[in-house]
C-alpha positions in Angstrom: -32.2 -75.0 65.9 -33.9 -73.8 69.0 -36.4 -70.8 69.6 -33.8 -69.1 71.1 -31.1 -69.4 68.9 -34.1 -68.7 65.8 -34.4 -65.0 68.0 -30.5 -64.3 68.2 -30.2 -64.7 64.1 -33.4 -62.5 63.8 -32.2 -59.4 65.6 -28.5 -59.9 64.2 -30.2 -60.2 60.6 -32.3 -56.8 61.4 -29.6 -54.8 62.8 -27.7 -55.7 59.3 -30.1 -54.5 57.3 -30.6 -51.5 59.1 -27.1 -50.9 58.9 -26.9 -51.3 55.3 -30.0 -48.8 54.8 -28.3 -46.6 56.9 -25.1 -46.5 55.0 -26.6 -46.3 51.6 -28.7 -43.5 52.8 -25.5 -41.5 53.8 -25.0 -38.5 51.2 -21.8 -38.5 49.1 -18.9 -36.8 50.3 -18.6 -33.1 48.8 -15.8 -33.0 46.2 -12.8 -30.5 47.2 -13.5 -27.2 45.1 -11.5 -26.9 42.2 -8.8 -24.0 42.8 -9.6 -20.9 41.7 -7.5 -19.6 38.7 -5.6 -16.3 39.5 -6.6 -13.6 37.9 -3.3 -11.3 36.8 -3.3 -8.2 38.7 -3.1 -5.5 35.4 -2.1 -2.6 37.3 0.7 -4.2 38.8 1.8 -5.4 35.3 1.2 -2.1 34.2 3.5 -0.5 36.6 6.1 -3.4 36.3 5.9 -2.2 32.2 6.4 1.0 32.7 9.5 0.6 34.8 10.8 -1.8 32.8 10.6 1.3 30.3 12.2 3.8 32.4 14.9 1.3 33.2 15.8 0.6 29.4 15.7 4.6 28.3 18.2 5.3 31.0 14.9 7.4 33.5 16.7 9.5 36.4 14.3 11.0 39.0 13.7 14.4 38.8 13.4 17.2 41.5 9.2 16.7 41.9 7.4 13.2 42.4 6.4 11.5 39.5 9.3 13.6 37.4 11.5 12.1 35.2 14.7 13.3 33.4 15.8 11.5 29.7 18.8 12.1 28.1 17.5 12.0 24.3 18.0 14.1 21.6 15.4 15.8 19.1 15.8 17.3 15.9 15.6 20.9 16.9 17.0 20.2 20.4 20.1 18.4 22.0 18.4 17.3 25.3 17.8 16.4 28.1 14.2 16.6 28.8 12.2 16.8 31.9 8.5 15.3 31.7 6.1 12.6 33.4 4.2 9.9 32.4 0.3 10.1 31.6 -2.7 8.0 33.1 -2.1 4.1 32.6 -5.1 3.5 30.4 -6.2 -0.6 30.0 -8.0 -1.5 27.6 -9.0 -4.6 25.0 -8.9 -4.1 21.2 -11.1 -6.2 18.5 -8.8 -9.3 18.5 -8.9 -9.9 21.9 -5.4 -8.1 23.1 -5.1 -6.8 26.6 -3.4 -3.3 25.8 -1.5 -1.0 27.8 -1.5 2.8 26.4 0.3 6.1 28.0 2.6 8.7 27.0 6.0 10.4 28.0 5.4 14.1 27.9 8.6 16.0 28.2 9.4 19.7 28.1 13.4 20.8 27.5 15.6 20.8 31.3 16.1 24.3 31.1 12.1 25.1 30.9 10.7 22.0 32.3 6.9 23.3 32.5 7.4 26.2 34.6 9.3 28.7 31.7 10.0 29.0 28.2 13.3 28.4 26.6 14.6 28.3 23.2 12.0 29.5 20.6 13.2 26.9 18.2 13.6 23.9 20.2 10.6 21.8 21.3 9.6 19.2 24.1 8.9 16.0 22.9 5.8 13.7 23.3 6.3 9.7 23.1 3.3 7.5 22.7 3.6 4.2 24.1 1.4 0.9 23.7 2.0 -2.4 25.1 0.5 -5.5 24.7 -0.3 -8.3 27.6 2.1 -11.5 26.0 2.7 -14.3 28.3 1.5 -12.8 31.9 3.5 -9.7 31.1 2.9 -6.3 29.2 5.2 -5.8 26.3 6.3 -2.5 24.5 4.5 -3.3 21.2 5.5 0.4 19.5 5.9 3.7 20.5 5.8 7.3 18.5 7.9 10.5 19.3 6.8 13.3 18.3 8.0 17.3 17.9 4.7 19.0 18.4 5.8 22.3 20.8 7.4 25.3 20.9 9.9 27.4 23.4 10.8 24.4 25.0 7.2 23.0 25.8 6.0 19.5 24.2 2.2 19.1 23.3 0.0 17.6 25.8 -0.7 13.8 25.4 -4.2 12.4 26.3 -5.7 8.4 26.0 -8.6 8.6 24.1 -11.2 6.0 23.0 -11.8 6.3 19.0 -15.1 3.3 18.9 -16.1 0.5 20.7 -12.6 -1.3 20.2 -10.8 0.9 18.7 -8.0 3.6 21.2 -6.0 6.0 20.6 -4.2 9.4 21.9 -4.5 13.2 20.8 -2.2 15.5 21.6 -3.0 19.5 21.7 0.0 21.8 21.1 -0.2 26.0 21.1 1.7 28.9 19.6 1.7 32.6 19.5 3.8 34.2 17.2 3.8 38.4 15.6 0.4 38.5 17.0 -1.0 35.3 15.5 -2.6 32.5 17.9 -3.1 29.0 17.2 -3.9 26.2 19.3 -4.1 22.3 17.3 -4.8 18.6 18.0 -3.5 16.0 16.4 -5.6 12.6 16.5 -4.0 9.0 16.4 -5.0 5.5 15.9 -3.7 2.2 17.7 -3.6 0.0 15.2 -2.5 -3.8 15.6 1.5 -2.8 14.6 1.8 0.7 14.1 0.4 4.1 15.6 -0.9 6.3 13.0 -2.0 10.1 12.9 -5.3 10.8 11.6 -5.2 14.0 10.7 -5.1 17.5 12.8 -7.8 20.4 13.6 -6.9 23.4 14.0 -9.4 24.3 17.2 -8.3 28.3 17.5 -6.5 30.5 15.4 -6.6 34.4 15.1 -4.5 37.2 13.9 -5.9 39.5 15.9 -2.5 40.7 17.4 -1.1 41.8 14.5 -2.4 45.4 14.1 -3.8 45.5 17.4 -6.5 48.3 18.0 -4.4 50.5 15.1 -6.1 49.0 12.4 -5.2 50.7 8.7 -4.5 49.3 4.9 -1.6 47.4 6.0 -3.5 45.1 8.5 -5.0 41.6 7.1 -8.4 40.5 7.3 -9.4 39.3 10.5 -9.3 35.7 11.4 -11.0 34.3 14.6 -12.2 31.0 13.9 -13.5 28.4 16.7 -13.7 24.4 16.4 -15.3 22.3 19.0 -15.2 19.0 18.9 -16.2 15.8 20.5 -17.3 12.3 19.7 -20.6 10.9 19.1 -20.7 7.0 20.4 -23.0 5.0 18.4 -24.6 1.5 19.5 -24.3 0.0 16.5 -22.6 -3.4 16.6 -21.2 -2.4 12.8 -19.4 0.9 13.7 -15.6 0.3 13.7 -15.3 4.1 15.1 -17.7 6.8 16.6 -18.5 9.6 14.3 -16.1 12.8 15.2 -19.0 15.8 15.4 -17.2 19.3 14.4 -18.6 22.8 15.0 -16.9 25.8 13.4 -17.5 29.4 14.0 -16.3 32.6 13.6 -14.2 34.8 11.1 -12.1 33.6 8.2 -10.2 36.5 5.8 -13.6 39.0 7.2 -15.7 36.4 6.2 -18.2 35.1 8.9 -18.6 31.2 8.9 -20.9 28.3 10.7 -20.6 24.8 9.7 -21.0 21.4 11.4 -19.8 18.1 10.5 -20.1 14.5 11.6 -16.6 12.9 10.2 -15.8 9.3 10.1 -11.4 8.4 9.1 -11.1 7.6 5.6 -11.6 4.0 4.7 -8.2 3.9 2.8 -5.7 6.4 4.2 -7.6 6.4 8.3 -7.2 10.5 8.2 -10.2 12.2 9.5 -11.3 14.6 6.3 -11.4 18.3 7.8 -12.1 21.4 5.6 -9.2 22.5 4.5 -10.6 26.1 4.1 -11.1 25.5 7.7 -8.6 24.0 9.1 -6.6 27.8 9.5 -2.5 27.8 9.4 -1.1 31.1 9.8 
């Protein structure tokens, strides 16, 4: 082998192994991203439940946006009712479930909202939960309830009852002969059923019934007061927040202050309000 054919084999033999370093010196290719999972849009699940419902219970559009007319029955009232639907609250209980909760709140046709009908008959509130079950919300129960009067149903509000735990109340009003009275009624979500935990009674007077005429024949006044509101807790224990109560006023004459902090009943889930204060006329 000659000097020149020794060079040619040299500079083939270095441009190979620069070529090899070169290549293993090349970076790996970026792997293609994963795809991203798709998060379900809940609020148009929500709104896909909800007309699902209306769709089922026979919903006509009323004469205002956002009103709705039902052709139901109640005890003290043949129907049909006029009413809307409340806030689409989402939440998440203890085990995990994607919830749905809102209400139906409906006054009679002939008063719906603006005037008062019958004295007898009622409005009706419905309280609906749903539950998220394969990529859809499903009606897991719902409540109806008889809570007004002169054709007006009680007012229907989401409420959160402890870290996990939801429910509604609803707040209804009378005045009758001179007496005034103005309720809520708490309830609880639970994993099949919605329960009532009991009602305060928030207001109540009889100071219409004499008027300023006053005599023998008059009762004692009543003017009693309850505010209300919860007190969340950090504590990683507490099923539900404590429910802190104020009273003040006048029961039968006699002048009365009190304050509570009230947690449901472990057995029956009713919140235990005084009953020498909780005032029905």
């Amino acid at each position: 082998m000659n000097k020149t054919t020794r060079i040619m084999l040299l500079i083939v033999l270095i441009f190979g192994v620069a070529a090899t370093v070169y290549w293993l010196e090349q970076p790996a290719p970026t792997p293609a991203p994963a795809p991203l999972a798709q998060t379900p849009d809940l609020n148009r699940l929500a709104e896909q439940a909800l007309a699902v419902y209306r769709s089922t219970q026979n919903m006509q559009t009323g004469s205002k946006p956002d009103q709705w007319k039902l052709d139901a029955k109640a005890s003290n009232s043949a129907g049909p009712f006029v009413g809307a639907f409340g806030p689409l609250q989402l939440a998440r209980d203890g085990q995990g479930r994607q919830l749905l909760l809102t209400s139906f709140v409906a006054d009679t046709a002939d008063s719906a909202g603006e005037g008062m009908d019958s004295f007898a008959a009622s409005g009706i509130s419905r309280l609906l939960l749903f539950v998220l079950q394969n990529g859809q919300y499903v009606l897991q129960t719902e409540k109806q309830l008889e809570m007004g009067t002169n054709g007006m149903a009680a007012s229907a509000r989401v409420v959160q009852l402890g870290p996990h735990e939801w429910g509604w109340t609803l707040h209804s009003s009378y005045l009758q002969q001179g007496y005034t009275a103005s309720t809520v009624e708490f309830f609880h979500a639970t994993a099949t059923d919605i329960r009532s935990m009991g009602h305060l009674t928030e207001q109540a007077d009889n100071k219409g019934v004499c008027g300023d005429a006053g005599g023998d024949g008059c009762p004692a006044v009543t003017d009693v007061q309850a505010r209300w509101q919860w007190r969340p807790v950090a504590s990683p224990d507490a099923r539900f927040y404590p429910l802190d109560v104020q009273w003040q006023g006048l029961i039968d004459g006699r002048k009365i202050s009190q304050h509570a902090q009230l947690l449901p009943d472990a057995g029956s889930g009713i919140y235990p309000f005084p009953a020498n204060l909780n005032v029905q006329f």
